[in-house]
N, C-alpha and C positions, 0 to 999 in steps of 0.2 A: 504494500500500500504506500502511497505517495507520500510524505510528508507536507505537510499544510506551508505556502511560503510565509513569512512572519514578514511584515510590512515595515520598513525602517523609515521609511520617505513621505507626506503625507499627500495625498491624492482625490483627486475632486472627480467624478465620473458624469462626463456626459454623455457618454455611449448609448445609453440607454432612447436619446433621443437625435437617432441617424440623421443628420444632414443631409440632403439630395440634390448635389450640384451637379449631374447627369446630365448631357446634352442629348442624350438619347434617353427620354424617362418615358419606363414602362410599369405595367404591373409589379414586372416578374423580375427580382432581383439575382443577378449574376453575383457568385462569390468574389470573380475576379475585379467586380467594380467595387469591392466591399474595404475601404483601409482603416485600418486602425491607428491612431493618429496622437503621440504623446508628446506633450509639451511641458518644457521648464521653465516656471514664470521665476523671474528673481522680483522676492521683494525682502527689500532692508539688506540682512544680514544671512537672508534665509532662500532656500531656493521650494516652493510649491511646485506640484507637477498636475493634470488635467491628462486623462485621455478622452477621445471623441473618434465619433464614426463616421466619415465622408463615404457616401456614393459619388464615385466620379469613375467615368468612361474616355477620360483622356489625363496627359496631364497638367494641359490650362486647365479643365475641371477642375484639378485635386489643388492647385493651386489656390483656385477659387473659395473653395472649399474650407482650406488652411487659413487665408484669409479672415473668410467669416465666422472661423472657432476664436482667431486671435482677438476681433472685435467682441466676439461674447464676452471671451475672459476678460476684457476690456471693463467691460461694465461690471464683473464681480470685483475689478480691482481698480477703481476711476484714478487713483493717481498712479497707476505706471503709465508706458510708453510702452508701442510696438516694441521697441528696442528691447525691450524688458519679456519680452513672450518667443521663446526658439520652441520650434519641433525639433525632434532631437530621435526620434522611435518609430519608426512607421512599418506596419507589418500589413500587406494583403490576404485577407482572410482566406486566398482561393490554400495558402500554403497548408493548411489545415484538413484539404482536400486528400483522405486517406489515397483516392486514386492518381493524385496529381501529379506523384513522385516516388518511387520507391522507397523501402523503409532505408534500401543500403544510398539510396543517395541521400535523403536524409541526411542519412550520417557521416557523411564524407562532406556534406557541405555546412555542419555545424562546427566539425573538425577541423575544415579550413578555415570561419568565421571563430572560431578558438583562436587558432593561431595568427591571425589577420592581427585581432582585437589582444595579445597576450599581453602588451602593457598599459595602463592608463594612461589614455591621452583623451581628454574629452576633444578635442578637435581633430582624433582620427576616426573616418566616416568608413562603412563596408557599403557596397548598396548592391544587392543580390538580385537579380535582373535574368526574365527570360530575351534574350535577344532577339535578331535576325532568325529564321528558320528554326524559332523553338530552339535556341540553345542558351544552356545557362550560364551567366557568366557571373562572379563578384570581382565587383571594380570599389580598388581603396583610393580615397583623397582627404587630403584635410584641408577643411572645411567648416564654416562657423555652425551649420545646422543641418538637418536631414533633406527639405527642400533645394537647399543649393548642391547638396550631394547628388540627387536624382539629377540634377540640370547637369552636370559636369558629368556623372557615370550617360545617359544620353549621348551628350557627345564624342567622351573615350569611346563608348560601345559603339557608333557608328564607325570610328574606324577602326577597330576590334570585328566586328562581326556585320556590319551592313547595316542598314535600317533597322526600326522596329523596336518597341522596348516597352515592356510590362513590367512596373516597378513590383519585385516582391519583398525586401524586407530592405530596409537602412535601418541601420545603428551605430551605434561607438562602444568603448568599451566602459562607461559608468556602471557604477553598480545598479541602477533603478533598470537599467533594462534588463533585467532578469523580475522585476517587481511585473513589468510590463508583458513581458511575457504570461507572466501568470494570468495578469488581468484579459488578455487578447482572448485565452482561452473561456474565459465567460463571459464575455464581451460575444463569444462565437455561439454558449451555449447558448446565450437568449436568442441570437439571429436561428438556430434551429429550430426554437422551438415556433416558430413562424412558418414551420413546415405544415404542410397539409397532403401526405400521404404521399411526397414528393422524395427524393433521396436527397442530401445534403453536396454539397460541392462544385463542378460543374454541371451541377442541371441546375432547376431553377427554384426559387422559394418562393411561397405565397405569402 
């Protein structure tokens, strides 16, 4: 049995109420437009952290998207500044997709997101990327936040592997993202339960 993760960081969940920046908005929700989306607000002497759930189907979308989590927290906290609000964690729920990936690649690519991230630097970024013809690639830069990560692994991966890029996980190596992790995963259980006799992952939810 798993042991329970104990929460050191403290965390404000707006998950619970999906965002849908979609340019394509339909009924029927795709995993792969589904991101999970963790930010570190600085305030004072302290750092607060926020995750939230964007539907976006591009990444101006998800852009958009980020945006308008950063203005929410905005209002929870009226005296910071944008400046004061980074995403820093962003995971696409299709990765939770039992079929999406083998268990052994899995494991070969936490292995190398191990080793990528083996020292603290909050300003080193991994961004885990299915590329050009369905291949996967993790592209490292340092970088202030997870969005400018995805901007920059985009353009390394077009000349890396060709067009094309479905962002699957950014991260650095802080400790909160193993917090984030935790939380992705029931962040996903509530997105299932929105199932209606449907199977969970690439097919579709009601």
């Amino acid at each position: 049995m798993k042991s329970e993760v104990t929460f050191r960081y403290p965390h404000f969940d707006r998950s619970r109420f999906p965002l849908d920046v979609r340019k394509h908005k339909a009924t029927e929700i795709l995993w792969e437009n589904c991101y999970f989306i963790g930010f570190r607000i600085s305030v004072g002497h302290r750092y607060d952290y926020q995750h939230s759930l964007v539907l976006a189907d591009g990444y101006q979308e998800l852009q958009s998207g980020v945006s308008s989590e950063v203005e929410a927290i905005l209002k929870r906290y009226p005296e910071l500044y944008k400046s004061d609000i980074t995403p820093i964690y962003i995971r696409n729920l299709q990765l939770l997709d039992e079929e999406f990936l083998s268990d052994d690649t899995k494991t070969e690519i936490r292995e190398e997101i191990k080793d990528c991230l083996s020292k603290r630097d909050d300003t080193h970024f991994i961004v885990l990327g299915m590329f050009s013809k369905k291949q996967l690639g993790i592209i490292e830069m340092h970088t202030s936040d997870a969005m400018d990560a995805i901007r920059k692994a985009i353009s390394k991966g077009t000349e890396l592997y060709g067009n094309g890029h479905l962002t699957l996980e950014v991260r650095n190596s802080h400790p909160v993202n193993f917090e984030f992790d935790s939380l992705v995963l029931q962040t996903a259980a509530r997105m299932k339960a929105l199932e209606d006799d449907e199977s969970i992952g690439s097919r579709l939810l009601n």
